[in-house]
Backbone as a chain_set.jsonl record, in Angstrom:
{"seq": "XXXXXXXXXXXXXXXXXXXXXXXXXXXXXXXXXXXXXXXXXXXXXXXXXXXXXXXXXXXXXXXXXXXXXXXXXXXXXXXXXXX", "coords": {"N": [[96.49, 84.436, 93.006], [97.51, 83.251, 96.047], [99.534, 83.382, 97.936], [102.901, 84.789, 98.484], [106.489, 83.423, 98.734], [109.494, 83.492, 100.626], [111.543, 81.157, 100.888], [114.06, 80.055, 101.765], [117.587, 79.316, 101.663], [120.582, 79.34, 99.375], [123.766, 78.992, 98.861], [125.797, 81.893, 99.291], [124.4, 84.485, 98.738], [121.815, 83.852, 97.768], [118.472, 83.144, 96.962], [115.493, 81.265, 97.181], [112.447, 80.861, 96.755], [108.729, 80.652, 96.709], [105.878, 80.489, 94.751], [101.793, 80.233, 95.52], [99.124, 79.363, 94.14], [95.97, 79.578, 93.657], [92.564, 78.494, 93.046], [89.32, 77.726, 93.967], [88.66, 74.879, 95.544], [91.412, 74.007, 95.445], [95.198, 74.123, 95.537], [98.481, 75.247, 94.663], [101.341, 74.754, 94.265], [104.1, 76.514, 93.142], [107.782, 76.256, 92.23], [110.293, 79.098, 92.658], [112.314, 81.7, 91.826], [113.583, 83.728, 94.388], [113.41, 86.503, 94.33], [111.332, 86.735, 91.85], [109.186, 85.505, 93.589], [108.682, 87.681, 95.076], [108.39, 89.999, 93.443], [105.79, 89.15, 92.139], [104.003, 88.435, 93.85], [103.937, 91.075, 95.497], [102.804, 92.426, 92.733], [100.596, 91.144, 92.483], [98.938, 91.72, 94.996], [99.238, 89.956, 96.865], [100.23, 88.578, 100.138], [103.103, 88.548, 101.065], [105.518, 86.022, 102.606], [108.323, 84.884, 104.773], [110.583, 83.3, 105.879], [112.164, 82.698, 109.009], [114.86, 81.983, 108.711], [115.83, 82.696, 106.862], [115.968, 85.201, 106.783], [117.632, 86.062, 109.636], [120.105, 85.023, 107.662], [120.102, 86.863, 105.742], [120.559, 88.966, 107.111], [118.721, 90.667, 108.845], [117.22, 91.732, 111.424], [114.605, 90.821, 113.639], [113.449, 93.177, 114.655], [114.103, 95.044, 113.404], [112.672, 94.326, 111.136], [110.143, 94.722, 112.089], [110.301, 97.527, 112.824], [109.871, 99.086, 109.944], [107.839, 97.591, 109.018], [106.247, 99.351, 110.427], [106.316, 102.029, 109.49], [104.432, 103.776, 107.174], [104.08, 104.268, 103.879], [103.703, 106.635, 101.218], [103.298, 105.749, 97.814], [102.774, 107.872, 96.104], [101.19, 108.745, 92.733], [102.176, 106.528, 90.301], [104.664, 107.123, 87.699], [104.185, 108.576, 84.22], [105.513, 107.823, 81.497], [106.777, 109.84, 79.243], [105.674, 112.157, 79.911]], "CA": [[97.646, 84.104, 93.791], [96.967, 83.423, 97.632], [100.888, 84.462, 98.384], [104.238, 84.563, 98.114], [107.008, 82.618, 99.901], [110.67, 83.547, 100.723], [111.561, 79.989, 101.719], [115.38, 79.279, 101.79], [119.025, 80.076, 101.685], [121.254, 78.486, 98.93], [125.105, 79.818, 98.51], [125.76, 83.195, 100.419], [123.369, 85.294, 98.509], [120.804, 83.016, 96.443], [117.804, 82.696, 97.746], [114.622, 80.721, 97.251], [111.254, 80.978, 97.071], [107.432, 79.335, 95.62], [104.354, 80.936, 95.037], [100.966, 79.284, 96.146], [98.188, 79.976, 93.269], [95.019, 78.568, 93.936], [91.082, 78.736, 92.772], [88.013, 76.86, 94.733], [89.758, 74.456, 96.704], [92.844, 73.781, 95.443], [96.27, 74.832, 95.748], [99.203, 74.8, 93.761], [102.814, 75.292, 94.843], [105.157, 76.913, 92.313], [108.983, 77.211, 92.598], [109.924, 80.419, 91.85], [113.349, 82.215, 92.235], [112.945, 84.905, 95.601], [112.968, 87.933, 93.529], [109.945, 86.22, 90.87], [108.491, 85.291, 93.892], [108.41, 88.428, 95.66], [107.542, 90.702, 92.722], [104.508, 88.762, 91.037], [102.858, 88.399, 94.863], [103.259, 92.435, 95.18], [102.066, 92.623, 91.756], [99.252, 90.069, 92.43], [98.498, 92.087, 96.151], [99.046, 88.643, 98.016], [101.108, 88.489, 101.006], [104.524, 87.743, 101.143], [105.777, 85.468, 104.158], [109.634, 84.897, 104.749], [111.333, 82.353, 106.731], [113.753, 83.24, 109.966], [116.325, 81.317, 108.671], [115.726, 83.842, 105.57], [115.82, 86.842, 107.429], [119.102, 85.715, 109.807], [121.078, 85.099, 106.654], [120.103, 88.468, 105.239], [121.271, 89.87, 108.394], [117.852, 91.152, 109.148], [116.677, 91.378, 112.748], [113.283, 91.056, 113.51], [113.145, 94.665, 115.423], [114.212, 96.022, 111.823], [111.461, 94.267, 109.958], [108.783, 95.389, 112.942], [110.463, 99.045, 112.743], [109.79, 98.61, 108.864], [106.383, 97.81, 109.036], [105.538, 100.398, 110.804], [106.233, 102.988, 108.446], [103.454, 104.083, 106.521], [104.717, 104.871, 102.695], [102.162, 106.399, 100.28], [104.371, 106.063, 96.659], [102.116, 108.358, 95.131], [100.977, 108.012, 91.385], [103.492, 105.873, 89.122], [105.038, 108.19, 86.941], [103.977, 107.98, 83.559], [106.746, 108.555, 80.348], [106.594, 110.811, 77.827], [104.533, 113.428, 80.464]], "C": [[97.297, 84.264, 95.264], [98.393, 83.718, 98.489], [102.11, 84.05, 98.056], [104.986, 84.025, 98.939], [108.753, 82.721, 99.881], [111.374, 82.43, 101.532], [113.343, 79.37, 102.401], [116.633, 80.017, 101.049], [119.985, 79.043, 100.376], [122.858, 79.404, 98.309], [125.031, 80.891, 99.866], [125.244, 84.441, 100.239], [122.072, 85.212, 97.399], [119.769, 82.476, 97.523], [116.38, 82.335, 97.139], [113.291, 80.775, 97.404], [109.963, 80.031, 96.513], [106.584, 81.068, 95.618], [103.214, 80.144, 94.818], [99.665, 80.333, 95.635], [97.359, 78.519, 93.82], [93.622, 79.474, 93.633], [90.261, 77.093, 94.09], [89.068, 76.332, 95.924], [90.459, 73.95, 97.106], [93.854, 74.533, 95.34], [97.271, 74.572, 95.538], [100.292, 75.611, 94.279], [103.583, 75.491, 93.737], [106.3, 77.485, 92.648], [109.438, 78.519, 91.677], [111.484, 81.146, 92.241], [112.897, 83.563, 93.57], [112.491, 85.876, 94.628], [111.531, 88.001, 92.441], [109.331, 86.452, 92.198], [107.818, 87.092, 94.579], [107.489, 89.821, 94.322], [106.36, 90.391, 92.03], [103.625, 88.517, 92.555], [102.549, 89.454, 95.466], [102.416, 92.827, 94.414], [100.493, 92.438, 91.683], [98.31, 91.184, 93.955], [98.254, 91.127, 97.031], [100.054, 88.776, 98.68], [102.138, 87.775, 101.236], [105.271, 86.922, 102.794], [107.747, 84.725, 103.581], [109.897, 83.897, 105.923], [112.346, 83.264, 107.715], [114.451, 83.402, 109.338], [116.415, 82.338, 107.577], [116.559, 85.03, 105.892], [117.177, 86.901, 108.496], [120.08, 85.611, 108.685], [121.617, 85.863, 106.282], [120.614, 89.221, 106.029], [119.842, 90.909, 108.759], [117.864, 90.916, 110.094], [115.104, 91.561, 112.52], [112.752, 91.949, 114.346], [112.996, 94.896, 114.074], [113.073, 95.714, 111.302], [110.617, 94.996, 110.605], [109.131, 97.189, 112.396], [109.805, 99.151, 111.298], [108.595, 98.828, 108.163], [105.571, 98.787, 108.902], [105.137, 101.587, 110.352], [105.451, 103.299, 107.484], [104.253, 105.259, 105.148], [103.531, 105.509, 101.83], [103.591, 107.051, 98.834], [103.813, 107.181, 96.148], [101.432, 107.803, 93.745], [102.238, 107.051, 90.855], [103.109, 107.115, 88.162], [104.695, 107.65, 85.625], [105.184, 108.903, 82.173], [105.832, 109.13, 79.494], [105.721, 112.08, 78.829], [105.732, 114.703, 81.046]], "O": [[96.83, 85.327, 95.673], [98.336, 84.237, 99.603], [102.343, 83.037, 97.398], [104.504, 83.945, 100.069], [109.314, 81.981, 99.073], [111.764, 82.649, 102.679], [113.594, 78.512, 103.247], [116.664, 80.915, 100.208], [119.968, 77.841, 100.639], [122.863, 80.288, 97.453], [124.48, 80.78, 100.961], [125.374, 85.371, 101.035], [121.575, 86.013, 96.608], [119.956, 81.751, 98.5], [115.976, 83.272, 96.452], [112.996, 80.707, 98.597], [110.123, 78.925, 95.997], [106.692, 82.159, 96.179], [103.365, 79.272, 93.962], [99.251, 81.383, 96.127], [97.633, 77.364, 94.146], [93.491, 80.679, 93.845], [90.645, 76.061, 94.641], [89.823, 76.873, 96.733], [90.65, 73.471, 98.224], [93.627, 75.706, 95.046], [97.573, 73.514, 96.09], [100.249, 76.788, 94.637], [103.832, 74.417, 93.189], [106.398, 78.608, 93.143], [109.127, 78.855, 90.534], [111.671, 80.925, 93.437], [111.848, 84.199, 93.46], [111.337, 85.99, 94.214], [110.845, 89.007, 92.259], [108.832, 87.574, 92.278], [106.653, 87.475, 94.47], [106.364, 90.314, 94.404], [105.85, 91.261, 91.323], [102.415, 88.398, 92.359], [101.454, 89.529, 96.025], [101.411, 93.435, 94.782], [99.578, 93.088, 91.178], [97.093, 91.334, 93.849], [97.349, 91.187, 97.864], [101.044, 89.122, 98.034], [102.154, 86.586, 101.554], [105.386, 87.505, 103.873], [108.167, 84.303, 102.503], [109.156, 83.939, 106.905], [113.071, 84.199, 107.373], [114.932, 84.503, 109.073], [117.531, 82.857, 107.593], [117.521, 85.578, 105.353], [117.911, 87.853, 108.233], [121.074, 86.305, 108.9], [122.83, 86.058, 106.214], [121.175, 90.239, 105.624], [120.15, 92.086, 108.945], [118.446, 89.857, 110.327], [114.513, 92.17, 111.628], [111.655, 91.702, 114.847], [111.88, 94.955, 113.559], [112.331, 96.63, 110.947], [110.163, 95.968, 110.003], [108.354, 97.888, 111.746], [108.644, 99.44, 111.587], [108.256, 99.616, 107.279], [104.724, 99.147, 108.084], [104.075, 102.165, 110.586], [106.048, 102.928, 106.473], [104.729, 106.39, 105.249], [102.46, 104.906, 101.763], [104.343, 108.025, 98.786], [104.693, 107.701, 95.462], [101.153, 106.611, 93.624], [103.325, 107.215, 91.409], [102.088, 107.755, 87.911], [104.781, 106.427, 85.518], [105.488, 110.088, 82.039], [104.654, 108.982, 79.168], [105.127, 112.933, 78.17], [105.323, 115.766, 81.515]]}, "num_chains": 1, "name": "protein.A"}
């Protein structure tokens, strides 16, 4: 997977996305609901890219995302059941 794509607004909280799988040196656009898209290009470790118009909708500013960024998380292990 070369990344993910938060592309578009549809209703007043449905939103849109692809992801963009590719070997050698082609490249393949798949629509994908946001939430697919966003968790299988974490999953995958490919970079997610978001539209303005995305991120205005959401009521995001783009201070917040920068602030955001910046933050250095470390999750730890994943917890594992039954331990």
């Amino acid at each position: 997977m070369l990344r993910g794509c938060i592309d578009g607004v549809s209703g007043e909280w449905a939103f849109r996305g692809h992801l963009v799988l590719g070997s050698g040196a082609g490249e393949v656009r798949v629509e994908a609901g946001a939430g697919e898209a966003l968790a299988l290009a974490i999953e995958a470790g490919a970079p997610v890219f978001v539209e303005p118009e995305v991120l205005e909708a959401a009521g995001i500013s783009r201070d917040e995302l920068r602030a955001a960024r910046s933050v250095k998380r470390d999750p730890g292990p994943a917890p594992v059941q039954g331990m």
